[in-house]
matplotlib code that plots the C-alpha trace (Angstrom):
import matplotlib.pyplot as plt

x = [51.8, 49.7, 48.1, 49.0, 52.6, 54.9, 54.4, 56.7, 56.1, 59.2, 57.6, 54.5, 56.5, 58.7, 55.3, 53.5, 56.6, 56.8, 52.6, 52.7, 50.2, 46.0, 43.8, 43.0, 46.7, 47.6, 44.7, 46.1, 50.1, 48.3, 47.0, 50.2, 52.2, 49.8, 49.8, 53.8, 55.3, 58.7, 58.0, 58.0, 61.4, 61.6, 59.2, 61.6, 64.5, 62.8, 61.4, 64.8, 66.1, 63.4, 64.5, 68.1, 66.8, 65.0, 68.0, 69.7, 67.1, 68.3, 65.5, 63.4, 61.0, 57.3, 54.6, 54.4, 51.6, 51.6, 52.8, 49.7, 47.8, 49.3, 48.1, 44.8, 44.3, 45.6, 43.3, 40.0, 40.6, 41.2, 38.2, 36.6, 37.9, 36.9, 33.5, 32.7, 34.1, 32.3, 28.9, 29.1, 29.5, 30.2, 32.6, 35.2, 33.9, 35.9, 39.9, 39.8, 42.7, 41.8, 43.0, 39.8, 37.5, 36.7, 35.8, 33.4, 31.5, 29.6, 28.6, 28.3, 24.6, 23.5, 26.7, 28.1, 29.8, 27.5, 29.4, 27.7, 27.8, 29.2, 30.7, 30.4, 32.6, 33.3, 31.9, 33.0, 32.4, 32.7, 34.7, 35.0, 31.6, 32.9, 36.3, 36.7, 38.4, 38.6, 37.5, 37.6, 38.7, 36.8, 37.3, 37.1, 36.3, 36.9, 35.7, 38.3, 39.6, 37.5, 38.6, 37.7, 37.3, 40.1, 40.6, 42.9, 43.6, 43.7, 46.2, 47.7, 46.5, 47.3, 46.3, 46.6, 45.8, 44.2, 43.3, 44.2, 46.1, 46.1, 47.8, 48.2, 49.7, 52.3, 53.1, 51.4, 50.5, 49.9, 48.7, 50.1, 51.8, 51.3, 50.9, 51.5, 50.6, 51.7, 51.5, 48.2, 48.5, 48.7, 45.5, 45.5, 43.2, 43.4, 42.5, 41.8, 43.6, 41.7, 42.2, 41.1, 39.4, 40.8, 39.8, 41.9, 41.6, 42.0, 42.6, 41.9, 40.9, 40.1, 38.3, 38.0, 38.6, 37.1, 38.6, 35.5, 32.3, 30.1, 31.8, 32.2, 28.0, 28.0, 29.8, 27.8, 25.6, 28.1, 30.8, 33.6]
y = [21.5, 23.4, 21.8, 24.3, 24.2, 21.8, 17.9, 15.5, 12.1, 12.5, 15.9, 14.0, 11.3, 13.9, 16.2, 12.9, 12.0, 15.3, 15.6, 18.7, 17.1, 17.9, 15.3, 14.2, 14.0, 12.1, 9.5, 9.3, 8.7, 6.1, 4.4, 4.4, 3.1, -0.3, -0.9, 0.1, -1.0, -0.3, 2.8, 2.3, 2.8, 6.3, 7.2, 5.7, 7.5, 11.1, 10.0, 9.3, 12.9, 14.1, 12.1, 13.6, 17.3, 16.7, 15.6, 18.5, 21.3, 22.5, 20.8, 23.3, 23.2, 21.7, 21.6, 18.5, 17.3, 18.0, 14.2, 12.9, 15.7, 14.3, 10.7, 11.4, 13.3, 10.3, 7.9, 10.0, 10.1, 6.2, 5.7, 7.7, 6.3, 3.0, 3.8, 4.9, 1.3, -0.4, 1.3, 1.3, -2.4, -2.6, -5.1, -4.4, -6.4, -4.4, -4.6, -1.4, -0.3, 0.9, 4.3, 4.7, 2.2, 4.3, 7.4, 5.8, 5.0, 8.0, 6.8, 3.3, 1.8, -1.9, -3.1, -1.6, 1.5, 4.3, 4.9, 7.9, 6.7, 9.8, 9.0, 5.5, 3.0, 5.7, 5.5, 8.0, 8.0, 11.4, 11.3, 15.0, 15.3, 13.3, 15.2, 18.7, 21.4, 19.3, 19.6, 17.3, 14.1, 10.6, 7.1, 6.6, 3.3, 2.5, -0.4, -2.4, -0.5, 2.7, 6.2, 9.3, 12.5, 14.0, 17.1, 19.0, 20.7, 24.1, 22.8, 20.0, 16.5, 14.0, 9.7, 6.8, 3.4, 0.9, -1.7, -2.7, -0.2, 3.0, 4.9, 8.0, 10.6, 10.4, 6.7, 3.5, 3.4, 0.3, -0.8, 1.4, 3.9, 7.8, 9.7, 13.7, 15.8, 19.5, 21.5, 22.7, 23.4, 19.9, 17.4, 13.7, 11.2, 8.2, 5.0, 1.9, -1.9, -4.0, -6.9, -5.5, -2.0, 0.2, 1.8, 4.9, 7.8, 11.1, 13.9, 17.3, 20.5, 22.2, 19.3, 18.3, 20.6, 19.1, 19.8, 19.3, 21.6, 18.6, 17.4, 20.8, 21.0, 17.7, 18.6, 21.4, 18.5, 16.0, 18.6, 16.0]
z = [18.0, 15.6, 12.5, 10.5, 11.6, 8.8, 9.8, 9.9, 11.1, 13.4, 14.7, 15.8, 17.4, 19.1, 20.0, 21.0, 23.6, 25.2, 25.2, 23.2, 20.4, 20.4, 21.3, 17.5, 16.9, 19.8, 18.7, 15.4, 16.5, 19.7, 17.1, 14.7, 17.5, 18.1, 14.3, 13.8, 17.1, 15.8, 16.1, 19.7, 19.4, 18.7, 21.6, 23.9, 22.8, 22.7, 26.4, 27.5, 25.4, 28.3, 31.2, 30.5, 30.3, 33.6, 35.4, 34.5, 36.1, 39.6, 42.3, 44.0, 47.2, 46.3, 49.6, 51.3, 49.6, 46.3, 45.3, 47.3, 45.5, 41.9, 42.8, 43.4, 40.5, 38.4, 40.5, 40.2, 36.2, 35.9, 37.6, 35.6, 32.2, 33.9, 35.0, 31.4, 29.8, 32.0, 31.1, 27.4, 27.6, 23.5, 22.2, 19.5, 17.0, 14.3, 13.6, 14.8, 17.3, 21.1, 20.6, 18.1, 19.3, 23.0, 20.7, 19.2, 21.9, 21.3, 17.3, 17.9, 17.7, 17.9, 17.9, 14.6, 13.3, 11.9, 8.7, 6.4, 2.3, 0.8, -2.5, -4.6, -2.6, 0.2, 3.8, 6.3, 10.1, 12.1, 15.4, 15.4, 17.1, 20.1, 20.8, 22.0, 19.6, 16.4, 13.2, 10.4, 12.2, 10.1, 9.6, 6.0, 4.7, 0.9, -0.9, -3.0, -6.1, -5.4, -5.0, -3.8, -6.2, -6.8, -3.9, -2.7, 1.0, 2.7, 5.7, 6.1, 6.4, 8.2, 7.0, 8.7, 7.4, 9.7, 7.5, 4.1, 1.5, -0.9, -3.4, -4.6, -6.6, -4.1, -3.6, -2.1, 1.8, 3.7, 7.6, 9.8, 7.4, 7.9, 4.8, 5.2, 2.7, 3.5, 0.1, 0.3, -3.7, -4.8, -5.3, -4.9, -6.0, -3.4, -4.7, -2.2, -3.1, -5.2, -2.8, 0.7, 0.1, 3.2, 6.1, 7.3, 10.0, 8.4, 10.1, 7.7, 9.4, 6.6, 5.0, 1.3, -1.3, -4.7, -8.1, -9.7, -9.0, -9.4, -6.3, -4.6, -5.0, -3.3, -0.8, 0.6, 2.1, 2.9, 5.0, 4.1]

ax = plt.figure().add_subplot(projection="3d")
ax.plot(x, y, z, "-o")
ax.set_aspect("equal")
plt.show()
């Protein structure tokens, strides 16, 4: 699926099923699914919508060896994946979800995130740099009852909440939730719970566009 494409979250969960979203995407609905388990549900159902269409293709001759061929493919990549958990050696010591927590691998120094102060009360942490073809992919941390300045998009973006809560001009999001926002022409002014603060995973490939030009000088330096 292409980001510039209209979202929905049940296009994501369907594109997610059928392994038709980019990596960043598939991160973000991974990590949906371990803080919204009930949307587990959903999964299974498109799965099955799968299982039913597979069924249903005429069988056709494959070479004797191409399931022994499939198998070590799949054993030489979970060695791999193994092999590089096993040398990192870091701990989670953030309520961050394991979807997130193996990309950051790569930004993670003594133990502890390396989150870039941007704005006042907002810290941002680029995954991008660590996952091929993506653009614009940050945890966003926001202390309680700050906001960012108000900005608009030039695609779609895509934000989930790991921790804690938001609002917006376009309701209140909690742990777990998705919030889509595909009208480029409309700005939003996310401001974190006054309780908690929160920490979300944004995925914006055309980044922040600032309403103000104070904030669009900024941002020359800070590439939000």
């Amino acid at each position: 699926m292409s980001i510039s494409d209209f979202i929905s979250i049940d296009t994501l969960l369907f594109d997610y099923a059928t392994g038709n979203l980019n990596e960043a995407e598939a991160i973000m609905i991974a990590t949906h699914l371990v803080l919204k388990p009930a949307a587990q549900i959903k999964i299974k159902e498109y799965e099955n919508m799968g299982g039913e269409l597979i069924k249903a293709v005429d069988p056709m001759n494959v070479p004797d060896r191409m399931f022994d061929d499939i198998m070590n493919i799949i054993d030489e990549n979970h060695l791999s994946k193994n092999q590089n958990c096993q040398e990192s050696n870091l701990e989670n010591p953030y309520r961050i979800p394991e979807p997130i927590y193996k990309y950051l691998q790569e930004t993670v120094t003594c133990d502890e995130v390396t989150w870039k102060k941007t704005f006042r009360g907002l810290h941002v942490c680029d995954l991008s740099r660590v996952i091929d073809d993506c653009e614009n992919l940050n945890l966003m941390k926001l202390k309680p009852k700050c906001n960012t300045p108000k900005h608009h998009h030039d695609s779609p973006e895509i934000t989930l909440v790991i921790e804690g809560a938001y609002k917006d001009e376009f309701g209140k999001f909690g742990k777990g939730d998705i919030e889509i926002i595909n009208d480029t022409a409309k700005s939003h002014k996310p401001m974190s719970c006054p309780e908690h603060g929160c920490v979300t995973l944004v995925l914006s490939p055309s980044g922040m566009k600032f309403d103000k030009n104070w904030h669009k000088l900024r941002n020359i330096f800070l590439k939000l």
